[in-house]
C-alpha positions as CSV (number, residue, x, y, z in Angstrom):
1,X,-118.6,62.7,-188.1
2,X,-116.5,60.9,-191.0
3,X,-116.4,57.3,-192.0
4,X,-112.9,57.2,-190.0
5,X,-114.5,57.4,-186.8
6,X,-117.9,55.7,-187.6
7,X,-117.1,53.4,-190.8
8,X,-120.6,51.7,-190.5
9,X,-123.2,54.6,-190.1
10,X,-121.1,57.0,-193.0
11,X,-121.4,53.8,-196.0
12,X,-124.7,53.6,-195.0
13,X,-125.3,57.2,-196.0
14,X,-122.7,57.1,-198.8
15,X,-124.5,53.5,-200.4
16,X,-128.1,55.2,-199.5
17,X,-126.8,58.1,-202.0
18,X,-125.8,55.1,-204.5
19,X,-129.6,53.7,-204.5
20,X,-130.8,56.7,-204.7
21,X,-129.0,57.7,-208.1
22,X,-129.3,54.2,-209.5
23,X,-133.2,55.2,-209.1
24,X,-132.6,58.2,-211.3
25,X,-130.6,56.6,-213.7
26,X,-133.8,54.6,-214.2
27,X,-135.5,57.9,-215.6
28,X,-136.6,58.6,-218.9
29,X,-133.7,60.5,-221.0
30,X,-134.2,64.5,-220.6
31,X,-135.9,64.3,-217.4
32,X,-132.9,65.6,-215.2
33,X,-131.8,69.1,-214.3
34,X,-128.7,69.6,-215.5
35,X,-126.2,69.4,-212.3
36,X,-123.5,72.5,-211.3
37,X,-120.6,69.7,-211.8
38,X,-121.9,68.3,-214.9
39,X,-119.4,70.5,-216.8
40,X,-116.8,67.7,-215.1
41,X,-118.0,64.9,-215.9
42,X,-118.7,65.7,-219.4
43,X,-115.2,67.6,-220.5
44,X,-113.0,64.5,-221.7
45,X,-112.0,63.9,-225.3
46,X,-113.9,60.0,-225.5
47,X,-117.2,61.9,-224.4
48,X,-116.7,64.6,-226.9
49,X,-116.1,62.4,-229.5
50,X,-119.9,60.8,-229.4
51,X,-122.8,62.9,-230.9
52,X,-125.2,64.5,-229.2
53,X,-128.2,62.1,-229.5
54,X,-128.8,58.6,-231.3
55,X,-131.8,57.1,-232.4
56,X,-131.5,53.9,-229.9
57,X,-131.5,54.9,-226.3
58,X,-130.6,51.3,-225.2
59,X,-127.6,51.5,-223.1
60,X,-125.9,50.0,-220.0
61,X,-124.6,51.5,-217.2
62,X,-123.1,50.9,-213.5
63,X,-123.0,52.8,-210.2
64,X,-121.2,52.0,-207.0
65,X,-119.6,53.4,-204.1
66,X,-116.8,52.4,-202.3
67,X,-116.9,54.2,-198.3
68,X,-116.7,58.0,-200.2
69,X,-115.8,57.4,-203.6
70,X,-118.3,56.6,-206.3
71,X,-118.0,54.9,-209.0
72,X,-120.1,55.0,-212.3
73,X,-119.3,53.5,-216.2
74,X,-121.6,53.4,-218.9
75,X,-121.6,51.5,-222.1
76,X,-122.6,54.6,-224.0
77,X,-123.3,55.9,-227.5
78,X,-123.8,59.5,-227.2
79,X,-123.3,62.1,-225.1
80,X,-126.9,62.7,-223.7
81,X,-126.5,58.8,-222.2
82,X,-123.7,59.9,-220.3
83,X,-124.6,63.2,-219.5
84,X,-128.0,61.5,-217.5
85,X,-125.7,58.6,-215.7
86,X,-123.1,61.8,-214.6
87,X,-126.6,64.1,-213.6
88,X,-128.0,61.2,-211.6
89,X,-125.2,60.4,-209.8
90,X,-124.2,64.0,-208.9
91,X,-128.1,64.5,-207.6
92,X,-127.9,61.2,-206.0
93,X,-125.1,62.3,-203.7
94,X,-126.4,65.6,-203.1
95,X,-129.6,63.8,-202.1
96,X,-128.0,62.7,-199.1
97,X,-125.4,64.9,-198.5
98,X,-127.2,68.6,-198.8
99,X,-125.1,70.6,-201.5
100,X,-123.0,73.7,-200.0
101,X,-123.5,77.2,-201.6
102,X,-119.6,77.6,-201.7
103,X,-118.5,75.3,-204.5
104,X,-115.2,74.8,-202.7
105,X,-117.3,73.5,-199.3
106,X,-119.3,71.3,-201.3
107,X,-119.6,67.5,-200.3
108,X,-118.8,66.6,-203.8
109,X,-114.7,67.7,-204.2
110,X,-114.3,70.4,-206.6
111,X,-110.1,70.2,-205.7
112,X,-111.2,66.4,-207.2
113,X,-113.8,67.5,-209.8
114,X,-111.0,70.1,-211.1
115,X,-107.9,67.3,-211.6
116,X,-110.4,65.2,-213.8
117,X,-110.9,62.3,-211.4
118,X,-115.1,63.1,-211.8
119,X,-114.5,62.9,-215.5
120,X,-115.6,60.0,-217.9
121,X,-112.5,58.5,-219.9
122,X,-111.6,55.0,-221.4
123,X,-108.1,55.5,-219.0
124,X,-109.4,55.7,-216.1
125,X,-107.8,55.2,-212.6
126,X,-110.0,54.0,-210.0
127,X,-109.3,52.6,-206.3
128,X,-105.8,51.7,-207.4
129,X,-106.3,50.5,-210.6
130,X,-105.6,51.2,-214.4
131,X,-108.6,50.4,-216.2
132,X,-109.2,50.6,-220.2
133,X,-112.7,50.5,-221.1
134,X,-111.6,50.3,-225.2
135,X,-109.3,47.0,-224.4
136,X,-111.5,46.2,-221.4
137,X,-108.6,45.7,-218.9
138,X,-107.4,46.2,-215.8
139,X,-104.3,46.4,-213.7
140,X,-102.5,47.7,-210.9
141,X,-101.6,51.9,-211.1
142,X,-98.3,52.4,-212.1
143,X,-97.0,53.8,-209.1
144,X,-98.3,51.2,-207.0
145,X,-96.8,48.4,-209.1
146,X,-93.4,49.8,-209.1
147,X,-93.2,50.0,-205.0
148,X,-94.2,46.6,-204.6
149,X,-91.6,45.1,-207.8
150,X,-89.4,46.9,-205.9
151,X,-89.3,45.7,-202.7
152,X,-89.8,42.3,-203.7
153,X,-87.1,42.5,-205.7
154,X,-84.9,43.7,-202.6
155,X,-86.6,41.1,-200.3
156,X,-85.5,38.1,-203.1
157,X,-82.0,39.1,-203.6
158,X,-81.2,39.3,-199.8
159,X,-83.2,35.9,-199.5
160,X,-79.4,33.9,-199.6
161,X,-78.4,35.8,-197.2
162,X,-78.6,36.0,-193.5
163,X,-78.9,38.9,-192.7
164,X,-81.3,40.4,-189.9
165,X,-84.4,39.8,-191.8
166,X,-87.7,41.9,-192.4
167,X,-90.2,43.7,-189.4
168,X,-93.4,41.9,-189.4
169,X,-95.0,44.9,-189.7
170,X,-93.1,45.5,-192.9
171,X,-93.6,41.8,-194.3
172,X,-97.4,42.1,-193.0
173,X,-98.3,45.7,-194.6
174,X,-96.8,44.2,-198.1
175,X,-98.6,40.8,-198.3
176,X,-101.7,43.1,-197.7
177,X,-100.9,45.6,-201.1
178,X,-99.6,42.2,-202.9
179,X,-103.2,40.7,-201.5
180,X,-104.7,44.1,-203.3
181,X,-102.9,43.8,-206.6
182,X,-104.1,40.4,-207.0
183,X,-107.5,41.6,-207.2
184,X,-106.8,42.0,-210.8
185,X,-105.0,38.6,-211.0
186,X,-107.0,36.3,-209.6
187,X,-104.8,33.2,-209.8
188,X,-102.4,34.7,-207.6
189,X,-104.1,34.1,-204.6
190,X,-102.8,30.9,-204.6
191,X,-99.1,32.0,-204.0
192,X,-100.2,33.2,-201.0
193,X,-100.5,30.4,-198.5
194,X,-97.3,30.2,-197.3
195,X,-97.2,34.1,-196.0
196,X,-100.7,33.4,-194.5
197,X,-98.7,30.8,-192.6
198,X,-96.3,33.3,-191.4
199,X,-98.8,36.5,-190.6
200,X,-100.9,33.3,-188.6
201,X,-97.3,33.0,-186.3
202,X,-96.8,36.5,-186.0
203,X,-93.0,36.4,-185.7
204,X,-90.9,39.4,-184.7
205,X,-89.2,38.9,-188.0
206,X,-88.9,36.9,-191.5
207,X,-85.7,35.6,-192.3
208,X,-86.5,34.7,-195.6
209,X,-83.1,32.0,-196.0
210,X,-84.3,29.8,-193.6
211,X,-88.0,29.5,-195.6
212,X,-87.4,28.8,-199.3
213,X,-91.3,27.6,-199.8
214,X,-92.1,31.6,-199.1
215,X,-89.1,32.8,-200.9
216,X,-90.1,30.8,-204.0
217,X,-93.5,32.1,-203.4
218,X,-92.3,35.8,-203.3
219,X,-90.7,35.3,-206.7
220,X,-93.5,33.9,-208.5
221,X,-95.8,37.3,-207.1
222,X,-93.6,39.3,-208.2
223,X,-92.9,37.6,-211.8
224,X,-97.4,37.7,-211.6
225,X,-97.3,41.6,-210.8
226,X,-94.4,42.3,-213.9
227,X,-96.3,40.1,-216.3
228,X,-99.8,42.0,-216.0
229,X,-97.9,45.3,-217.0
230,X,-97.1,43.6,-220.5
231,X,-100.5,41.4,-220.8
232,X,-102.9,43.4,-218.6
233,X,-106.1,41.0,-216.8
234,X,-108.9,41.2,-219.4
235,X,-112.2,42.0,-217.3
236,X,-113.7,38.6,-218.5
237,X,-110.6,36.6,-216.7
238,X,-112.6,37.7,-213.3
239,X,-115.9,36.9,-213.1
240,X,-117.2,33.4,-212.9
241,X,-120.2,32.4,-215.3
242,X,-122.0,29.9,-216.5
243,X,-119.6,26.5,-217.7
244,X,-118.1,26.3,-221.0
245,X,-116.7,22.7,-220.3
246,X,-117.0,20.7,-217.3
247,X,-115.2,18.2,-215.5
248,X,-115.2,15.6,-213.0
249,X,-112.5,13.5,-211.1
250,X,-112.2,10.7,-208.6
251,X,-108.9,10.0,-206.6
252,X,-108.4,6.6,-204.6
253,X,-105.2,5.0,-203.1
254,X,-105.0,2.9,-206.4
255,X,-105.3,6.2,-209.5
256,X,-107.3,8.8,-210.2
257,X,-109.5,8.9,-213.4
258,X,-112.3,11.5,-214.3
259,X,-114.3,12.8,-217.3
260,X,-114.5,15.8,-219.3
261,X,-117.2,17.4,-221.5
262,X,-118.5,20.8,-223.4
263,X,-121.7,22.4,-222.0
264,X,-121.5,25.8,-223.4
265,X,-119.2,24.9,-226.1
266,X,-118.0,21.8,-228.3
267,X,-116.2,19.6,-226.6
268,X,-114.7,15.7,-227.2
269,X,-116.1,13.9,-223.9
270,X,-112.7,12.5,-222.8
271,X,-112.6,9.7,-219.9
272,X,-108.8,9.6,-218.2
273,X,-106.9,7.5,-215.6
274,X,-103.8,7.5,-214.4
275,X,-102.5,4.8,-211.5
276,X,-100.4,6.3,-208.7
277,X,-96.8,5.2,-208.7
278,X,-95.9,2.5,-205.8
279,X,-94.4,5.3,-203.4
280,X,-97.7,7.7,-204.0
281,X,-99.7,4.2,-202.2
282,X,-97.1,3.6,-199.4
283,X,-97.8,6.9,-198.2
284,X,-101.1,7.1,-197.7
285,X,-101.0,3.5,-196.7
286,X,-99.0,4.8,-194.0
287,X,-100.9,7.4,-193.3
288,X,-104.1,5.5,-192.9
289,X,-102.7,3.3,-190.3
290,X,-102.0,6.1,-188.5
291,X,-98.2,6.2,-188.9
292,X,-96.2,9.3,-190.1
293,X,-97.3,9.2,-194.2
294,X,-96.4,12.1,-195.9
295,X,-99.5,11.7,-198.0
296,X,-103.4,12.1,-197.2
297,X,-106.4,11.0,-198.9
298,X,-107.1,14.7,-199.3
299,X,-103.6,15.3,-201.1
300,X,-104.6,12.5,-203.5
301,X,-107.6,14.2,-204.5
302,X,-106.3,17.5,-205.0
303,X,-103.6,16.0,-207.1
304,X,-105.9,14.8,-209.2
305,X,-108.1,17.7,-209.2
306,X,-104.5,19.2,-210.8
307,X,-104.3,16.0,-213.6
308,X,-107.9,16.7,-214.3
309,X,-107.3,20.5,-215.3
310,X,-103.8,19.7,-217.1
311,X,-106.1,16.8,-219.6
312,X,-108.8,19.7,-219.8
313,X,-105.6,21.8,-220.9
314,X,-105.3,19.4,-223.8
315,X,-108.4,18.8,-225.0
316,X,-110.4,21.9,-224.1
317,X,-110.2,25.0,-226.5
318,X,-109.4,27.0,-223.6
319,X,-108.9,30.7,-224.1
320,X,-109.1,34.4,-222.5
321,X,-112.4,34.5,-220.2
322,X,-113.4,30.7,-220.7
323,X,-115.6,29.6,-218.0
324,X,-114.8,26.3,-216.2
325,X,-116.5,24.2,-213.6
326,X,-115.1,21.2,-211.8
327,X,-116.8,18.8,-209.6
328,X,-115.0,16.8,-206.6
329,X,-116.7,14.5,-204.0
330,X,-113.6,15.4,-201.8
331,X,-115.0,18.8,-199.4
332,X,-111.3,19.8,-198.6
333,X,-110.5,19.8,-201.8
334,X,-113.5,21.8,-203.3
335,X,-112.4,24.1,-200.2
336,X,-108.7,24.4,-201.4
337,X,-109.4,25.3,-204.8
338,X,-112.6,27.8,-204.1
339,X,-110.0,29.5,-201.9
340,X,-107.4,28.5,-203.4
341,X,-104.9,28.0,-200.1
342,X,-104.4,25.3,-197.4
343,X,-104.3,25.8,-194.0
344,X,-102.3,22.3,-193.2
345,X,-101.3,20.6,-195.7
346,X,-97.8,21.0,-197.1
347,X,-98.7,18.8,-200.2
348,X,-101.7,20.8,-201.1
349,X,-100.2,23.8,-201.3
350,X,-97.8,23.2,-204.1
351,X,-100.5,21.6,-205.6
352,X,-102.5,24.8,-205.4
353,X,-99.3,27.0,-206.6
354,X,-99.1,24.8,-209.6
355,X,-102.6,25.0,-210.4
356,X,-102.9,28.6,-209.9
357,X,-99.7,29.5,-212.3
358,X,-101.4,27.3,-215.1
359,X,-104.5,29.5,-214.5
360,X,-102.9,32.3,-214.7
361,X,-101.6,31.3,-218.5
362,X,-104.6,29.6,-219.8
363,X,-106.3,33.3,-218.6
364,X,-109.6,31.8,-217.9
365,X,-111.9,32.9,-215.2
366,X,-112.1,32.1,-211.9
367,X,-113.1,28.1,-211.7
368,X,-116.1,27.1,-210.3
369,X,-115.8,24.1,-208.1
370,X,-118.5,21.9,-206.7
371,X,-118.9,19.3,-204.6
372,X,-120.4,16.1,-205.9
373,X,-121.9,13.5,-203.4
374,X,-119.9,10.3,-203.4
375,X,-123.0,8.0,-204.2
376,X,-123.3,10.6,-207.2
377,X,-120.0,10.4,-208.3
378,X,-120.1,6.6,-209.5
379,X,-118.8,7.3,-213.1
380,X,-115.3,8.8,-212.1
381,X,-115.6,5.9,-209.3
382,X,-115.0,3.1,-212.0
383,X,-111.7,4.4,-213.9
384,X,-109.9,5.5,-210.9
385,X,-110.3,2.1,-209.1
386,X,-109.7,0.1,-212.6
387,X,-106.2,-0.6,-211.3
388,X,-107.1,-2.9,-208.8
389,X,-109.2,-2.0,-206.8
């Protein structure tokens, strides 16, 4: 029985053989057998280059699996560090998986083991991905980037055109690699509403000249895929951490206004407002009187979620891996940016576009957006309701 047929019961087994040789990893230095495919693991350049043993024995490490493939990177010194993480991840899988006499019908691959893929290198491609422990980077394989530029490229210059459009199987099997690459650009999940809008109406085709909201959408992806091969994502753009400055906004049918301040670094506190042009009220005047507005409440507040970040842009020292929280007493809102995509709104999702693509150059991490009760929220109240409220 493979995972094919029984996904479920095989990564239990698989991630059972991950515990097990992140329990081994735990062992003293010296205290493993040397494993048959150690040879492997041990043969590239980067590992030859440490010495044998060092005096400090501190190091860090990481093991995974992902369904059969494993995964394991250490922060090493010397060659005995790497040596134990490679032994206890080799005796982890055979812990589960009973090694074979026959090299060749061994659980671990030897065809594998043999092309390098078991060996430890600072190029190293893993799931799809390029990754560069010395630069500490990531992006999309080559080979994989090159298919999808090119049929993006083929899909935009045919959007003018009517022609007889693109299978939905087609369209839906490339949003799902584009959806893939973008786990190494994290901002560009928010070019993605608008063909979550199509795969949600299951057409039998996408004629992409009579939607120019996707076909702008397809062009900024693949302008997002090119740029990461000349400024690849830096591992500290993707995880979220603690908050190097903070802000907070409040949007009413009169302005928006918010604050800003440092909390892990130095930081001017900064109050703003802005009052909404006479159009920007009529709308959601209309819209609150249950008329046919363009604009909602919840479009207001995302807009000025957007002002907030573009003051932060100015007076923040925002750079590669800066961590940023913002708080909003609006839930859609906190729900648009955390996922950054809208299900409804028309209005949001430009907004989120926008905001994504000025992610995306800043190069900071993921934002971390909260919600802020409205009874809590009474110092972002006063400036954006100081226009006549």
């Amino acid at each position: 029985m493979g995972w094919v047929e029984s996904p479920p019961y095989f990564c239990a087994a698989s991630e059972t053989g991950r515990d097990v040789a992140e329990q081994y990893a735990e062992l003293p230095l010296g205290t493993q057998e040397s494993h048959r495919f150690e040879k492997f693991a041990m043969s590239g350049a980067a590992v030859q280059a440490l010495p044998e043993t060092v005096k400090n024995n501190d190091f860090k490490y990481f093991v995974d699996v992902y369904v059969d493939d494993y995964l394991s990177m250490a922060i090493a010194t010397s060659r005995q560090q790497v040596r134990h993480v490679a032994n206890s991840v080799l005796h982890g899988i055979h812990s589960v998986f009973p090694p074979d006499e026959v090299d060749a019908n061994d659980p671990i691959s030897l065809k594998k083991m043999e092309k390098g893929e078991g060996e430890y290198a600072l190029l190293k491609d893993m799931l799809g991905f390029d990754f560069d422990g010395d630069a500490k980077t990531m992006m999309l394989e080559e080979k994989k980037r090159g298919m999808l530029l090119a049929i993006l490229h083929t899909w935009i210059r045919t959007a003018n055109r009517k022609t007889a459009g693109i299978e939905f199987s087609e369209f839906e099997s490339v949003v799902a690699k584009i959806r893939h690459a973008f786990t190494c650009i994290p901002a560009g999940k928010g070019l993605l509403t608008p063909c979550n809008k199509v795969i949600r109406k299951r057409p039998r085709r996408v004629f992409l000249h009579r939607n120019e909201r996707l076909t702008t959408a397809l062009r900024d992806m693949r302008d997002l895929i090119r740029g990461a091969t000349e400024r690849p994502t830096k591992c500290t753009e993707l995880v979220m951490g603690p908050p190097d400055y903070f802000g907070v906004k409040d949007a009413s049918i009169h302005g928006v206004g918010g604050i800003i301040c440092g909390e892990g670094r130095a930081c001017i506190p900064t109050v703003f407002r802005l009052e909404w042009p006479d159009w920007v009220k009529e709308q959601v005047l209309k819209t609150n009187a249950g008329e046919d507005g363009d604009l909602t409440n919840s479009d207001l507040e995302m807009a000025g979620l957007l002002l907030l970040w573009m003051v932060m842009e100015e007076v923040c020292e925002l750079e590669s891996g800066t961590h940023v929280a913002l708080f909003s007493d609006n839930s859609p809102t906190v729900s648009w940016v955390n996922r950054l995509a809208s299900r409804n709104s028309k209005v949001a999702d430009q907004l989120i576009r926008a905001l994504a693509l000025r992610l995306k150059v800043a190069g900071v991490s993921p934002l971390s957006t909260l919600h802020i009760p409205g009874k809590k929220n009474a110092m972002t109240d006063i400036p954006s309701r100081s226009f006549g409220s």
